[in-house]
MDTraj code that builds the backbone (N, CA, C; nanometers):
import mdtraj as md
import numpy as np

residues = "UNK UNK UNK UNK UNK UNK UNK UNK UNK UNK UNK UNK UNK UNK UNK UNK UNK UNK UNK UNK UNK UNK UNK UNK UNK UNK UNK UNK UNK UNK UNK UNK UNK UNK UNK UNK UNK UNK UNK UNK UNK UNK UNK UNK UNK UNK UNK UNK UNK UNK UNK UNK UNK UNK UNK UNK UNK UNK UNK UNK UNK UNK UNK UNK UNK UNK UNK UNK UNK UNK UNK UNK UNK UNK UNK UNK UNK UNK UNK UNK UNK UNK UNK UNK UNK UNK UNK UNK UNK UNK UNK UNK UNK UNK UNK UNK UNK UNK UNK UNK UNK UNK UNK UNK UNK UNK UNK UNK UNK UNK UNK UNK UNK UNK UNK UNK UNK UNK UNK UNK UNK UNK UNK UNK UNK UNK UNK UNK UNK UNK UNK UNK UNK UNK UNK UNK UNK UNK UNK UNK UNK UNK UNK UNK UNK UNK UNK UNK UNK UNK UNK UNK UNK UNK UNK UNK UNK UNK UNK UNK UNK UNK UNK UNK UNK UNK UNK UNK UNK UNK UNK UNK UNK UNK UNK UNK UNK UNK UNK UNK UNK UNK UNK UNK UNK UNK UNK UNK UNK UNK UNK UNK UNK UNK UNK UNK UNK UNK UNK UNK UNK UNK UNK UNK UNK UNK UNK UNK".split()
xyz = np.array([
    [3.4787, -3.1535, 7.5316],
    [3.4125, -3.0465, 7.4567],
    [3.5185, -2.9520, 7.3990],
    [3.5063, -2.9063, 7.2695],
    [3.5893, -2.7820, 7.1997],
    [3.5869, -2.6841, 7.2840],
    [3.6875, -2.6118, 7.2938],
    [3.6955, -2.5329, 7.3730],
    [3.6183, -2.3847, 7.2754],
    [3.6386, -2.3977, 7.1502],
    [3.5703, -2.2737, 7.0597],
    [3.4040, -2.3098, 7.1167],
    [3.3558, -2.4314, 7.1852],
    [3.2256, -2.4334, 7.1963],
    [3.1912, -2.3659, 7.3297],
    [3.2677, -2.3584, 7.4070],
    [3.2505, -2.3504, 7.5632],
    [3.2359, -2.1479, 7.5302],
    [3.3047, -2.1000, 7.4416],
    [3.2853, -1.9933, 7.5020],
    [3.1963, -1.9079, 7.4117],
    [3.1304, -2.0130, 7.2851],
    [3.0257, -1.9339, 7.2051],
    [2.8822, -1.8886, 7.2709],
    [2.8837, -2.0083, 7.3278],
    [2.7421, -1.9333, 7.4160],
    [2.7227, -1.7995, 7.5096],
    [2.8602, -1.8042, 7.6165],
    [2.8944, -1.6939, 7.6868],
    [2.8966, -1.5532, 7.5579],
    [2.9838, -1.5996, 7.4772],
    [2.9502, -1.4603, 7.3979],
    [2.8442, -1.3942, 7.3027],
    [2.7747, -1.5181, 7.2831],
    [2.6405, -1.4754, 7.1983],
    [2.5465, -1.3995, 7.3100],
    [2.5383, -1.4447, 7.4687],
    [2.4695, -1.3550, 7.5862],
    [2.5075, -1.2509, 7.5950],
    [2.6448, -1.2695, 7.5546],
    [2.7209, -1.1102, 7.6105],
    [2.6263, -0.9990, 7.4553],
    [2.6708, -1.0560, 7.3585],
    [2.5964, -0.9933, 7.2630],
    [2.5068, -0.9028, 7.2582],
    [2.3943, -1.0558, 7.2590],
    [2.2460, -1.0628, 7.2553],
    [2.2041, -0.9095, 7.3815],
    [2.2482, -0.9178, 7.5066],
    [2.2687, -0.8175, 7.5640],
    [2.2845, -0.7097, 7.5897],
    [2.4298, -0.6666, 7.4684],
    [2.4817, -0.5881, 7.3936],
    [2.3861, -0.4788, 7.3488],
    [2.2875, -0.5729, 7.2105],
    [2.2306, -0.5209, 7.1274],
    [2.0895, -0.5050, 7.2082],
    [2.0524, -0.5824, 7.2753],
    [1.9091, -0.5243, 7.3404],
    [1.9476, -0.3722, 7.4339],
    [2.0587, -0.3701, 7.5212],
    [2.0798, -0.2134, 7.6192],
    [2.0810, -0.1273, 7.5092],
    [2.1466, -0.1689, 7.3876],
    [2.2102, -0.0652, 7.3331],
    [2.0792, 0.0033, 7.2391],
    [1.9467, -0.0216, 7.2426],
    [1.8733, 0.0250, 7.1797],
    [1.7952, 0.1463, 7.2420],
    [1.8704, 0.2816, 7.1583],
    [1.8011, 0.4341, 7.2250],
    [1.6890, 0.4445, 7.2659],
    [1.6086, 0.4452, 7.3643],
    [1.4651, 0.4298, 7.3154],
    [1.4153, 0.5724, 7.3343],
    [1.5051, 0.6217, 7.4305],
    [1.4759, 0.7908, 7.4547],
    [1.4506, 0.8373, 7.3000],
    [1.5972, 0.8326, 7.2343],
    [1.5953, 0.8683, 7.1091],
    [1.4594, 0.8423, 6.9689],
    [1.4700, 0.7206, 7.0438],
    [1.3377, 0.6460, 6.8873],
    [1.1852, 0.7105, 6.9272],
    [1.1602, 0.7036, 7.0235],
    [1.0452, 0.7507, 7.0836],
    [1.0369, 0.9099, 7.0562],
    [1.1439, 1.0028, 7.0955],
    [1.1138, 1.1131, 7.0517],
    [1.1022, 1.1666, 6.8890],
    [1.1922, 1.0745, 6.8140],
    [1.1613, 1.1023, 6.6785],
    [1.0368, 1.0484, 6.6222],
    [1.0164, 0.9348, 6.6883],
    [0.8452, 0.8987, 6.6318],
    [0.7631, 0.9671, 6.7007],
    [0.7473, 1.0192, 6.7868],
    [0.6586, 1.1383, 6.8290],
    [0.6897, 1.2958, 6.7226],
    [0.7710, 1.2843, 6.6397],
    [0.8313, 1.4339, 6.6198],
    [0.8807, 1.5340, 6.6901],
    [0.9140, 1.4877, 6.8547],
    [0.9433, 1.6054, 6.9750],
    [1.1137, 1.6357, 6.9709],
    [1.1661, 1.5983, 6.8329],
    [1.3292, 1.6290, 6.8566],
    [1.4136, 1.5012, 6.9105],
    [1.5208, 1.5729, 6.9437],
    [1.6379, 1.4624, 6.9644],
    [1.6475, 1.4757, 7.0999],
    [1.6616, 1.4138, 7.2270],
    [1.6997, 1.4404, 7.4055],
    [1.8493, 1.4675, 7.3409],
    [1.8840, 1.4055, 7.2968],
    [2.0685, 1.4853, 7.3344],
    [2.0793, 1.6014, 7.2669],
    [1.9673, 1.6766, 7.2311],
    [2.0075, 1.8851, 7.1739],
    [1.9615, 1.9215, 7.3092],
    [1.8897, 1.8635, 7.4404],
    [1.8262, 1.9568, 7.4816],
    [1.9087, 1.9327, 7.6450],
    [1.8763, 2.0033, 7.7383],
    [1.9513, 1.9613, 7.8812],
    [2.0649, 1.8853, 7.9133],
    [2.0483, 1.7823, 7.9732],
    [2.2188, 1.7162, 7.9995],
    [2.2593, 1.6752, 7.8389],
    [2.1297, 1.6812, 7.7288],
    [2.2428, 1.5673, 7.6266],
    [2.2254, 1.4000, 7.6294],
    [2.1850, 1.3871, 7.7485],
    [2.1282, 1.2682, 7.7869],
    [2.0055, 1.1706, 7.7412],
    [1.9996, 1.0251, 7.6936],
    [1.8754, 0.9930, 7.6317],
    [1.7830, 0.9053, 7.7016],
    [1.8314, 1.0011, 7.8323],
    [1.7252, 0.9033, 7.9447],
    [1.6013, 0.9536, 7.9645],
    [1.4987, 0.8959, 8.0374],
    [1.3962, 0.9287, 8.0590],
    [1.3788, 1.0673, 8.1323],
    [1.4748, 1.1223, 8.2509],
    [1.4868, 1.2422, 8.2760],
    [1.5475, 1.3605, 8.2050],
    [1.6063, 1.3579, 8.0861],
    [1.6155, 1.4303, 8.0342],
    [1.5279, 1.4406, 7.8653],
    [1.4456, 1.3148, 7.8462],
    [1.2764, 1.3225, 7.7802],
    [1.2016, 1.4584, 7.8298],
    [1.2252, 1.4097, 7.9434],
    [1.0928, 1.4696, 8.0792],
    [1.1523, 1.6553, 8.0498],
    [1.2645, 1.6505, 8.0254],
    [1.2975, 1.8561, 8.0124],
    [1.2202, 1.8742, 7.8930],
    [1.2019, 1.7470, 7.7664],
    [1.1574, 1.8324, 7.6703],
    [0.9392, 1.8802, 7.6733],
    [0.9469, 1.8450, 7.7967],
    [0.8418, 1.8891, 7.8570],
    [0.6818, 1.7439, 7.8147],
    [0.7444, 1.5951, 7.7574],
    [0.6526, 1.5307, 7.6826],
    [0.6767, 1.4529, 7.8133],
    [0.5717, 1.4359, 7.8839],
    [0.5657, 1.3101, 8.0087],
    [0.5385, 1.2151, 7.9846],
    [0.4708, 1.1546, 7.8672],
    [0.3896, 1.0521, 7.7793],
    [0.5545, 0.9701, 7.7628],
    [0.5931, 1.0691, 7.7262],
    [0.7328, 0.9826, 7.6309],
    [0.8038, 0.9346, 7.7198],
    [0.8416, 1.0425, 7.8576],
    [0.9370, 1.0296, 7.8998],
    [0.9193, 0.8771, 7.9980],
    [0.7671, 0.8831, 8.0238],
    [0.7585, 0.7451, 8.1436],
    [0.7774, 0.6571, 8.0183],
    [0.7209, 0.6140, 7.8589],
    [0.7367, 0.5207, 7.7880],
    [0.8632, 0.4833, 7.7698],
    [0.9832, 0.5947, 7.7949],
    [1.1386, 0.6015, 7.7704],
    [1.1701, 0.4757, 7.8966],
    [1.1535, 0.5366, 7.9777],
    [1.1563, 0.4763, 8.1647],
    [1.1277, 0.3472, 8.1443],
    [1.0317, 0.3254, 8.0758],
    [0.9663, 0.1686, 8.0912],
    [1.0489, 0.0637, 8.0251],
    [1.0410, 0.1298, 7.8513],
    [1.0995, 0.0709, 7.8075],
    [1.2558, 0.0353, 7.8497],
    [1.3307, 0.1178, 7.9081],
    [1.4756, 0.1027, 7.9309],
    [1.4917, 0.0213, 8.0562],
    [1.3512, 0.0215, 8.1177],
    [1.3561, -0.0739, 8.2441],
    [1.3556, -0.2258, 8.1737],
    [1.2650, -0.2283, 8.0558],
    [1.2529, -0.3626, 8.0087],
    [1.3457, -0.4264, 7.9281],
    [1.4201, -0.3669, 7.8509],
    [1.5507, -0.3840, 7.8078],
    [1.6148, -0.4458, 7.8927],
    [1.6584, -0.4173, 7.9816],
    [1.7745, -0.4663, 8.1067],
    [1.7221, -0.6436, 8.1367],
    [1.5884, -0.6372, 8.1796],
    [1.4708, -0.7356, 8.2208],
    [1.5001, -0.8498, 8.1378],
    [1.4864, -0.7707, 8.0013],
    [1.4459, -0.8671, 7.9132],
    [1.5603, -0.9713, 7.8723],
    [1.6929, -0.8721, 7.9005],
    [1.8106, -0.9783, 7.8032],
    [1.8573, -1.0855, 7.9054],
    [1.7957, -1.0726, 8.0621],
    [1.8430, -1.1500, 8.1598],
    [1.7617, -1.2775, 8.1402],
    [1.6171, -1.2549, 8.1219],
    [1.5352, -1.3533, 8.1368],
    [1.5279, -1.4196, 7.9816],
    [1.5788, -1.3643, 7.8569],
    [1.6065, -1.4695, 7.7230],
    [1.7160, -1.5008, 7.7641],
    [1.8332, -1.4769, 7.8486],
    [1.9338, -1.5893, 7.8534],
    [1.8903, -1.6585, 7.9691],
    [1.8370, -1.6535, 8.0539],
    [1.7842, -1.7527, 8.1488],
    [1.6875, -1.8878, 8.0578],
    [1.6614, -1.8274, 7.9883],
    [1.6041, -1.9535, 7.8652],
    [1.6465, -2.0202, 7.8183],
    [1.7997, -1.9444, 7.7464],
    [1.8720, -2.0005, 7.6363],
    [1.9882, -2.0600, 7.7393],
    [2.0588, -2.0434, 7.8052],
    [2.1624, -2.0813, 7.8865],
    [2.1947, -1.9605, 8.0170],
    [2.0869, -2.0288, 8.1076],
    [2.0724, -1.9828, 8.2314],
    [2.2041, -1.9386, 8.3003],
    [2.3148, -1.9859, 8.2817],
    [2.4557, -1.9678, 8.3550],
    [2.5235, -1.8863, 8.3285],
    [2.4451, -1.8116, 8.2084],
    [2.4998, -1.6784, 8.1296],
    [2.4053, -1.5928, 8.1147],
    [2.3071, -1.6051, 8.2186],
    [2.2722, -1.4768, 8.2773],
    [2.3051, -1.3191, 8.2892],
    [2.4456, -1.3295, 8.4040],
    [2.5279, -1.2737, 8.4361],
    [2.5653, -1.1635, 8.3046],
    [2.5788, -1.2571, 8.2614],
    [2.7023, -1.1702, 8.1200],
    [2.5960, -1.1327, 8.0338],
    [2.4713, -1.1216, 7.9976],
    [2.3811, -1.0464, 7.9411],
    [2.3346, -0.9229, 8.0300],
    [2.3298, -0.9649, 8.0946],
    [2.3065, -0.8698, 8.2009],
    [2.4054, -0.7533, 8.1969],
    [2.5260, -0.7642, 8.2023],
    [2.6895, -0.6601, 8.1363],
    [2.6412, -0.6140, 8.0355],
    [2.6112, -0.7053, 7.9440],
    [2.5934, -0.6715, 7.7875],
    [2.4913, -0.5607, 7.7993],
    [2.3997, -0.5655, 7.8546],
    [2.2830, -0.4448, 7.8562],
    [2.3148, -0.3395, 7.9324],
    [2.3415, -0.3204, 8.0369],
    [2.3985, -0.2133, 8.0837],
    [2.5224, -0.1560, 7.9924],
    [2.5724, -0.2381, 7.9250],
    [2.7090, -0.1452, 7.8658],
    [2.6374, -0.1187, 7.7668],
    [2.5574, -0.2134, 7.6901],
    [2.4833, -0.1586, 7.5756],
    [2.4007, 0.0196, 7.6150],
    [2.3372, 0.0022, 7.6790],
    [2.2286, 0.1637, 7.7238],
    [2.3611, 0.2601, 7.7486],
    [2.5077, 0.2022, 7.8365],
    [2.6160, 0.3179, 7.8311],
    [2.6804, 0.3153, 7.6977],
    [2.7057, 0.2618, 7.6151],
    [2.8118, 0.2669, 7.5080],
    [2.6573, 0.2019, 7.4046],
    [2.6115, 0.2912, 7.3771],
    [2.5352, 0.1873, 7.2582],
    [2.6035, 0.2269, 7.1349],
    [2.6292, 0.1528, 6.9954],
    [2.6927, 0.1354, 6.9021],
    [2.6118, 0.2518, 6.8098],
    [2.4938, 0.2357, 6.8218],
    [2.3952, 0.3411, 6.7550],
    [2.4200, 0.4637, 6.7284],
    [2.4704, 0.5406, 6.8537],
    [2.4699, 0.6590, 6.8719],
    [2.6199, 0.6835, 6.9637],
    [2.7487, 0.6285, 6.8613],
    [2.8700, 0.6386, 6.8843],
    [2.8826, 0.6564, 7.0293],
    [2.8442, 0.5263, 7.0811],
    [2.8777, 0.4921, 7.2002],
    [2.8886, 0.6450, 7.3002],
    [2.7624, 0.7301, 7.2853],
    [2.7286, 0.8147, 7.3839],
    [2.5485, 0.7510, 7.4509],
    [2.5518, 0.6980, 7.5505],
    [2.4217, 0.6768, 7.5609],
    [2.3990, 0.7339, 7.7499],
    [2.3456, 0.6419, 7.7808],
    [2.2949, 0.7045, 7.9093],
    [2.3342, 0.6794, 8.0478],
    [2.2962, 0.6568, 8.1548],
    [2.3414, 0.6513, 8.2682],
    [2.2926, 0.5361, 8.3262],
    [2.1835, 0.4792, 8.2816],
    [2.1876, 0.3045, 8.3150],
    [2.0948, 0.3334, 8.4196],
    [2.0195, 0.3892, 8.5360],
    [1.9514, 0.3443, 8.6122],
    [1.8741, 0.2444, 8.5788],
    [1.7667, 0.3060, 8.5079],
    [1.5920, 0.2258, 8.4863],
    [1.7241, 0.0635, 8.4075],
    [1.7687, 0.1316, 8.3427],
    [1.7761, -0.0430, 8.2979],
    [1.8822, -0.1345, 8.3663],
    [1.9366, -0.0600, 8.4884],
    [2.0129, -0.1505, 8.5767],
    [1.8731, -0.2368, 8.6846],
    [1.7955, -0.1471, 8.7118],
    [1.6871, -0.1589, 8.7795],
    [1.6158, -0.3043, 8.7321],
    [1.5736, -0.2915, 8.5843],
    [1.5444, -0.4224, 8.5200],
    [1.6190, -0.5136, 8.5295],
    [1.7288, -0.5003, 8.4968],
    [1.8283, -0.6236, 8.5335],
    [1.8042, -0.6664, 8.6636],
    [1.8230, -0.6323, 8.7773],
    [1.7712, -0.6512, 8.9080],
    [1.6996, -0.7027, 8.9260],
    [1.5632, -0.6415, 8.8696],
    [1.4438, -0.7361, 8.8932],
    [1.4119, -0.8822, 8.8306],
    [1.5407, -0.8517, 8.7243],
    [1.5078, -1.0107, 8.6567],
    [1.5700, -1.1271, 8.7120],
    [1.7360, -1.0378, 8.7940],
    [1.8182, -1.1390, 8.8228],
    [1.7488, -1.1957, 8.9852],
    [1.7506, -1.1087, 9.0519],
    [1.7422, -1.1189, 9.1741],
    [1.6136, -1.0292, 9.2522],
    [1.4679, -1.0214, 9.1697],
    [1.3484, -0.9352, 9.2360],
    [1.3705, -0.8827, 9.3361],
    [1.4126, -0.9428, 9.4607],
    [1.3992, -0.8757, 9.5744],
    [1.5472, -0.7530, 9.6389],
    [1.6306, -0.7788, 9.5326],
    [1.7599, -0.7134, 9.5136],
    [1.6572, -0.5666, 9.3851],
    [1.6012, -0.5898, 9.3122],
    [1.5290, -0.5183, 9.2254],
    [1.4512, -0.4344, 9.2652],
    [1.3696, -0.4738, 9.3891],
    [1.2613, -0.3942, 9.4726],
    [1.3194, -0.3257, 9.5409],
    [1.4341, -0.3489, 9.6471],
    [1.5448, -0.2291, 9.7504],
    [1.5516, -0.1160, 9.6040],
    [1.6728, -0.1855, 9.4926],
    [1.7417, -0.0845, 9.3962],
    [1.5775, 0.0505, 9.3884],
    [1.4707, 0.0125, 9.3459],
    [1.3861, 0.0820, 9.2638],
    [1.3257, 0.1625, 9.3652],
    [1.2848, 0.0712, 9.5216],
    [1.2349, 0.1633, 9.5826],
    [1.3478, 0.2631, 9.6905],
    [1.4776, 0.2789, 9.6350],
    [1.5588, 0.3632, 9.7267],
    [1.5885, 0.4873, 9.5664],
    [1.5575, 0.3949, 9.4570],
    [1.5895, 0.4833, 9.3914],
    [1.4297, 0.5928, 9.3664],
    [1.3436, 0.5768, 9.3501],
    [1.2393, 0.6172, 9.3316],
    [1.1605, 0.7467, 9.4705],
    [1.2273, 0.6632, 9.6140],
    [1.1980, 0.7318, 9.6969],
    [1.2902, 0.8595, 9.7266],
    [1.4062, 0.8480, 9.7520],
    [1.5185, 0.9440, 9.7372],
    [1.4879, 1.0403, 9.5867],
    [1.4513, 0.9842, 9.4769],
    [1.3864, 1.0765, 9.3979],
    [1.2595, 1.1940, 9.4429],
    [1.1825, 1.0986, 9.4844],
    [1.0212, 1.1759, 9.5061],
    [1.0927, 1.2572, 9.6016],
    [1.1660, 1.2507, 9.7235],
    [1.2223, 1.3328, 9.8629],
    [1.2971, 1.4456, 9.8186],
    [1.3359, 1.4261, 9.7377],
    [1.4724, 1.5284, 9.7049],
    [1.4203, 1.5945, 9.5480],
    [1.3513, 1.5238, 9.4714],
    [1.3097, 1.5859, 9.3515],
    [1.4428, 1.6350, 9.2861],
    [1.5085, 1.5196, 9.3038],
    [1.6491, 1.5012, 9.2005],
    [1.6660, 1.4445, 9.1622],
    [1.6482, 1.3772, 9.0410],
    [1.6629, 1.2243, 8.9682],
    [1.7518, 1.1844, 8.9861],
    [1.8738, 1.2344, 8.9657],
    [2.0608, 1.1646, 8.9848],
    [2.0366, 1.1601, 9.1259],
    [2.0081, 1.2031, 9.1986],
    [2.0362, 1.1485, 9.3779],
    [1.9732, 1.0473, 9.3872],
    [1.8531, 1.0182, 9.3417],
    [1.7823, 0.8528, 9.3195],
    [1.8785, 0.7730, 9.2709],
    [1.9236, 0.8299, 9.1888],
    [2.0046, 0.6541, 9.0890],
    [2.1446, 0.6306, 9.1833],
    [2.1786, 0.7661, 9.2180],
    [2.3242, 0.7846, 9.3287],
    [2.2818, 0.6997, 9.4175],
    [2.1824, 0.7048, 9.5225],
    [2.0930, 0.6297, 9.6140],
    [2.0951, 0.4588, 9.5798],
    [2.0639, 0.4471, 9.4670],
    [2.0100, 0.3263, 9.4025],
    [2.1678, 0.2481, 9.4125],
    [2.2766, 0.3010, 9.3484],
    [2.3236, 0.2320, 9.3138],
    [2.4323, 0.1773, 9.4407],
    [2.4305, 0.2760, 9.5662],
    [2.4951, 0.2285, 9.6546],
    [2.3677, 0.1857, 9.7046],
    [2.3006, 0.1794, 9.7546],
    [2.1858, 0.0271, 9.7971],
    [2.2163, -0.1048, 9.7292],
    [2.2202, -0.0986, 9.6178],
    [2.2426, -0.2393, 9.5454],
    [2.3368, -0.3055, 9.5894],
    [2.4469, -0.3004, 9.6117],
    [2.5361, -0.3534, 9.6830],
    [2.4843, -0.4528, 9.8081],
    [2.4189, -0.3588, 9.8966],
    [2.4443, -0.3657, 10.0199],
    [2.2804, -0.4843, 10.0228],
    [2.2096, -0.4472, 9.8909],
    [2.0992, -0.5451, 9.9597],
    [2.1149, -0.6824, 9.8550],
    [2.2167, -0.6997, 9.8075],
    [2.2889, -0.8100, 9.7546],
    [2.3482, -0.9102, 9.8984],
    [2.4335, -0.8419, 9.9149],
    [2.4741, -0.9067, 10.0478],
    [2.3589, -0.9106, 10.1801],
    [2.3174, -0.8391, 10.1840],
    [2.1881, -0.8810, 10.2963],
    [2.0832, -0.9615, 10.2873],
    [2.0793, -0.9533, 10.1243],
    [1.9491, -1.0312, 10.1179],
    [1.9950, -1.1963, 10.0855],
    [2.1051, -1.2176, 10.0925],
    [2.1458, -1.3424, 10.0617],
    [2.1567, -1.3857, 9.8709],
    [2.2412, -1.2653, 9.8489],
    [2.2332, -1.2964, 9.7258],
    [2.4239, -1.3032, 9.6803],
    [2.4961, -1.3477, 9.7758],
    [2.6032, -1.2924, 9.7448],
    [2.6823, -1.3324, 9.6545],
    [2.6210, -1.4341, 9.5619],
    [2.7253, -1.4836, 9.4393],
    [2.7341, -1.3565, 9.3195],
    [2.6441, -1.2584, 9.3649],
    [2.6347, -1.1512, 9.2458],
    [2.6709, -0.9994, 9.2718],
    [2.7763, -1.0313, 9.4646],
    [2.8280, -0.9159, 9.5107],
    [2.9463, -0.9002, 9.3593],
    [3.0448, -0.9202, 9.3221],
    [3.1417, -0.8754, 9.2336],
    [3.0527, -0.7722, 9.1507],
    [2.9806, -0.8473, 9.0810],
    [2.8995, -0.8047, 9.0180],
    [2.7910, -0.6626, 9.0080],
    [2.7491, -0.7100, 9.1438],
    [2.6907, -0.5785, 9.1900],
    [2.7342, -0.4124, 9.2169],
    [2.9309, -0.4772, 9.3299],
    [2.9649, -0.3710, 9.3404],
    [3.0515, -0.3458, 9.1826],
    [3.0924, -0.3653, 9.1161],
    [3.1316, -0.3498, 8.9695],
    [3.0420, -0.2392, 8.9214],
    [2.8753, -0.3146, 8.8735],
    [2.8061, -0.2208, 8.8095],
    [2.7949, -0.0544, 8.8437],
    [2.7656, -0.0900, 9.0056],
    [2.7163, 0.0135, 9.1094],
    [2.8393, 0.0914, 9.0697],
    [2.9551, 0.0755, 9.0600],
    [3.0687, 0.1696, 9.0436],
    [3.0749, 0.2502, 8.9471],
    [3.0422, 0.1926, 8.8568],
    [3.0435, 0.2247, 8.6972],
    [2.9121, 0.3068, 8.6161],
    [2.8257, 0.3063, 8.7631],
    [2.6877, 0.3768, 8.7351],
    [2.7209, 0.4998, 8.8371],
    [2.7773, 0.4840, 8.9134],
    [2.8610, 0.5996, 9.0184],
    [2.9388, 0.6830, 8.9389],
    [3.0199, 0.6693, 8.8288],
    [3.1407, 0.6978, 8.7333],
    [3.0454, 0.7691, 8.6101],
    [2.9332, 0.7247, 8.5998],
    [2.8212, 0.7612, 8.4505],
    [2.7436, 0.9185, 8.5513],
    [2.7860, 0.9203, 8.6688],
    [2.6778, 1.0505, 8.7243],
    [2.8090, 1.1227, 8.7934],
    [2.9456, 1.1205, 8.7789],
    [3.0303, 1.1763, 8.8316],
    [3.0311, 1.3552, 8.7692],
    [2.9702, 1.3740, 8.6922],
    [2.8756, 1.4996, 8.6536],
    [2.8439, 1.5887, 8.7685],
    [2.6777, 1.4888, 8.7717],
    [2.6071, 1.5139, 8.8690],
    [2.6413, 1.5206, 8.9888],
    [2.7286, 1.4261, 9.0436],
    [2.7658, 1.4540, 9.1870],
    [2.8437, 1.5897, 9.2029],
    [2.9059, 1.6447, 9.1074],
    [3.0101, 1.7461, 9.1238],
    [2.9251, 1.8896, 9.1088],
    [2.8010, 1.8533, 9.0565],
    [2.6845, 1.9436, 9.0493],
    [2.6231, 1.9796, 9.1796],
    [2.5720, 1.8340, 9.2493],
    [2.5296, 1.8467, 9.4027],
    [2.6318, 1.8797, 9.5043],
    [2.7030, 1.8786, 9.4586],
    [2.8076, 1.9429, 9.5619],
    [2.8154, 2.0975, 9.5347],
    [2.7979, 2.1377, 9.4769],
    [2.7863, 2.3083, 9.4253],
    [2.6687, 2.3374, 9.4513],
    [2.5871, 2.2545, 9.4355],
    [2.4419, 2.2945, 9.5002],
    [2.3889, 2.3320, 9.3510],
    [2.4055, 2.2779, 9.2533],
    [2.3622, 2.3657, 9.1071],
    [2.2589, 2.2087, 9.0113],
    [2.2615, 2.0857, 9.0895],
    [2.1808, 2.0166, 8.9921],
    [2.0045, 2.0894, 8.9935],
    [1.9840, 2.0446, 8.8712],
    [1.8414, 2.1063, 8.8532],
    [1.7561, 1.9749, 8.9287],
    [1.6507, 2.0584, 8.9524],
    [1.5219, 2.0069, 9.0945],
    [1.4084, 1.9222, 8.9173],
    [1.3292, 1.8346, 8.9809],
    [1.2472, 1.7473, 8.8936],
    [1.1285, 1.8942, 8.9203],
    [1.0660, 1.9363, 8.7845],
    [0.9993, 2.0298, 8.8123],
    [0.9770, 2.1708, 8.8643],
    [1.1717, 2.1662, 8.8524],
    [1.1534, 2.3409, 8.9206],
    [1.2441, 2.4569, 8.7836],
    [1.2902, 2.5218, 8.8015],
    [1.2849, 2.5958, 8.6690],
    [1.3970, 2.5349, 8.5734],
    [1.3634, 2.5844, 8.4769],
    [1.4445, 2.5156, 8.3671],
    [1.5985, 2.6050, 8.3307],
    [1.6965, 2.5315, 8.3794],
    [1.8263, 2.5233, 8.3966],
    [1.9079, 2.4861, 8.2906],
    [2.0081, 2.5548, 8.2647],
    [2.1144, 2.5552, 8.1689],
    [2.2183, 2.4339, 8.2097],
    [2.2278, 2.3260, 8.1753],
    [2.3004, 2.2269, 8.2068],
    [2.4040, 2.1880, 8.0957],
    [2.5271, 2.1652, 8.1502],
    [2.6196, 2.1381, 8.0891],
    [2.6337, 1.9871, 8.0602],
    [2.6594, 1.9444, 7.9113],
    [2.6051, 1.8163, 7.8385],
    [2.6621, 1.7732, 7.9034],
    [2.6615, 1.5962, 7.9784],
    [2.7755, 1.4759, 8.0249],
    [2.7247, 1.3825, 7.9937],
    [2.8416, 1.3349, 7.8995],
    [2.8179, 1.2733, 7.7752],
    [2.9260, 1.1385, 7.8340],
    [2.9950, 1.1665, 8.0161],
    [3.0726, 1.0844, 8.0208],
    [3.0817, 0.9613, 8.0269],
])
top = md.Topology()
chain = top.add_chain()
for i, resn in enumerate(residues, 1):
    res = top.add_residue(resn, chain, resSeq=i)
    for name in ("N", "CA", "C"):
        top.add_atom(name, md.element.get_by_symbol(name[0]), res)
traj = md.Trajectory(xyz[None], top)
């Protein structure tokens, strides 16, 4: 086999990937509603928790969903097209939602659509991520301590649950979603991140 053939497929996943994370949906959703831009308002951020400051809950769970399905989706069309390149769509979407091309590679922090990826690659690796991230949310009524939560779980229920061909992988992402809230952690340590629902707080954009 050509060797130019062996690695077109790997990169059309990586792509295909690419361009599905990398689609704003925070962003598209609030302009087709007319509710503004998420990155003028709170962190700057075009995630579903920072939808949710501009006070539209409609949008912000449709933001959530959709960015969950994004992740979902680019795992399970390369599981179609060439199952063995999974993996690398899976990159492609998460870097896509962090670096999307759209919006000069400022985008978001990747939970909900690391979450999808999860559930597509490995469900039961998907169900720990969502329900440590979701519960540590509802407990603490801090969204970044959920995804903080989430993303060191993932790791650990990779390897427990018998999934370990996708530890590299796992602890990689988890790092790099650790590195997207290095903000926030420096916030909870000051004791200054804003509470889900409690007064509305002057937050400094991280755009990192």
């Amino acid at each position: 086999m050509r060797l130019d053939v062996l690695w077109e497929m790997p990169a059309a996943m990586l792509v295909m990937g690419y361009l599905l994370g990398s689609l704003p949906f925070g962003v598209i959703l609030m302009r087709i509603a007319g509710a503004g831009d998420p990155r003028t308002i709170g962190s700057g951020n075009i995630g579903a928790t920072n939808v949710l400051r501009s006070g539209h809950k409609g949008l912000a769970a449709a933001t959530l969903l959709f960015d969950l399905l994004k992740g979902a989706v680019a795992v399970l069309l390369a599981r179609a097209i060439s199952p063995d390149d999974a993996v690398l769509a899976a990159v492609g979407a998460f870097f896509g939602h962090l670096y999307p091309v759209w919006l000069k590679f400022r985008g978001g922090k990747g939970v909900a659509t690391l979450a999808g990826i999860w559930l597509a690659l490995a469900w039961p690796v998907g169900l720990a991520f969502a329900f440590s991230w979701v519960a540590v949310m509802a407990a603490s009524r801090i969204s970044s301590l959920g995804g903080i939560a989430a993303a060191i779980v993932a790791p650990i229920a990779v390897a427990v649950l018998g999934f370990i061909e996708f530890l590299p992988f796992a602890i990689a992402l988890s790092l790099l979603l650790l590195w997207k809230h290095r903000a926030n952690i420096a916030r909870l340590v000051r004791g200054q991140e804003p509470r889900i629902g409690g007064p509305k707080a002057e937050v400094t954009p991280d755009h990192g």
